[in-house]
VMD Tcl script that draws the C-alpha trace (Angstrom):
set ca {
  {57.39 71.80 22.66}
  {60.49 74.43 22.50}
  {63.80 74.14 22.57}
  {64.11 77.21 24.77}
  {61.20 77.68 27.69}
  {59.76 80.57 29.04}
  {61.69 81.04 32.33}
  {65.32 81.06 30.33}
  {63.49 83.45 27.86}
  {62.37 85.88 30.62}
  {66.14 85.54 32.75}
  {67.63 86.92 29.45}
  {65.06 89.37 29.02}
  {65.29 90.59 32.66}
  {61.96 90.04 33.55}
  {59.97 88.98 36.70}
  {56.67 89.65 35.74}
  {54.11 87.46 34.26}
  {51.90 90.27 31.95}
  {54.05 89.33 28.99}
  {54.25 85.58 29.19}
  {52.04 84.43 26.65}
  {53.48 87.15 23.95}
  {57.24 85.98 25.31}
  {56.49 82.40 24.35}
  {55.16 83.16 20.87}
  {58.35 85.01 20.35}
  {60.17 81.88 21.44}
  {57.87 80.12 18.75}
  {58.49 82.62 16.07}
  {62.59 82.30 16.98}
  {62.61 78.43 16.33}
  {60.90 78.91 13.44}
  {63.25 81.41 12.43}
  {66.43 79.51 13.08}
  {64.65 76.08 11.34}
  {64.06 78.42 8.39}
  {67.67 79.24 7.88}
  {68.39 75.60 7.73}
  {69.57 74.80 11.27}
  {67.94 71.54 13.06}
  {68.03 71.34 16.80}
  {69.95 68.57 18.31}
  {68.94 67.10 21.62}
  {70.78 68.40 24.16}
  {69.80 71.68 22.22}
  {73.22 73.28 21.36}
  {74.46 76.35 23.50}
  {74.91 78.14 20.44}
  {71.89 77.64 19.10}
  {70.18 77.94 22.20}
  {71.86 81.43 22.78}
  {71.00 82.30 19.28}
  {67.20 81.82 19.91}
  {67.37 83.81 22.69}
  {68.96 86.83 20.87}
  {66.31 86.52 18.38}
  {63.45 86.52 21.34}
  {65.76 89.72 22.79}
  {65.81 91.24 19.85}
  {61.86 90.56 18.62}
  {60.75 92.09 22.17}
  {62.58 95.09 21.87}
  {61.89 95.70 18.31}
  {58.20 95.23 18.45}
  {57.11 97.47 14.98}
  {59.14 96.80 11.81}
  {60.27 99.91 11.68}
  {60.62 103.25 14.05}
  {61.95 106.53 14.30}
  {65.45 104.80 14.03}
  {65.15 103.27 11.52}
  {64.60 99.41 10.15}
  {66.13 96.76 12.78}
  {67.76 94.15 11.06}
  {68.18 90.85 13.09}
  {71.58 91.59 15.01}
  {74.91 89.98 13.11}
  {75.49 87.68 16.29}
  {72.36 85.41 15.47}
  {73.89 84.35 11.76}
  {77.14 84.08 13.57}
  {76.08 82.01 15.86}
  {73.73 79.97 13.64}
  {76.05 79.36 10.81}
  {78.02 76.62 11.35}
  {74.98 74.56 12.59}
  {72.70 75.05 9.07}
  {72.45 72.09 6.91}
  {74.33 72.31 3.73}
  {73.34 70.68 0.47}
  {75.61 70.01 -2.93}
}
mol new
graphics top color blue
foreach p $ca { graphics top sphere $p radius 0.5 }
foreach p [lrange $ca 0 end-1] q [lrange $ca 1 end] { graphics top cylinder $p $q radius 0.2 }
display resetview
């Protein structure tokens, strides 16, 4: 189950429709496992932080749907590892 569900995912995203659901909820998939890959475990109450931080990622996946554009590459916005850094596990 995720940390984050679908109706927080689509307030952030400004959406009221339901066309994009199931592609919004594999990008809240694809977040989690983002932010468990960088070494962050979610705590239960999930942490705001971390909770924002998943939604950026979800943000930032929808409106960056190709790898690279016109513009240029987008890189995963600075806020995310800003947010997510002083939850990630450290080991000596």
């Amino acid at each position: 189950m995720s940390e984050v569900d679908l109706a927080d995912a689509k307030a952030h995203l400004r959406i009221t429709f339901a066309t994009d659901d199931a592609y919004i909820t594999g990008l809240i998939e694809a977040a989690e496992d983002y932010v468990e890959s960088v070494g962050v475990a979610f705590a239960t109450p999930i942490q705001p932080a971390v909770r924002h931080a998943v939604l950026l990622i979800v943000s930032h996946f929808f409106n960056n749907r190709e790898a690279v554009t016109t513009a240029g590459i987008a890189a995963m916005p600075f806020g995310v590892n800003a947010l997510l850094q002083p939850f990630r596990e450290q080991s000596l």
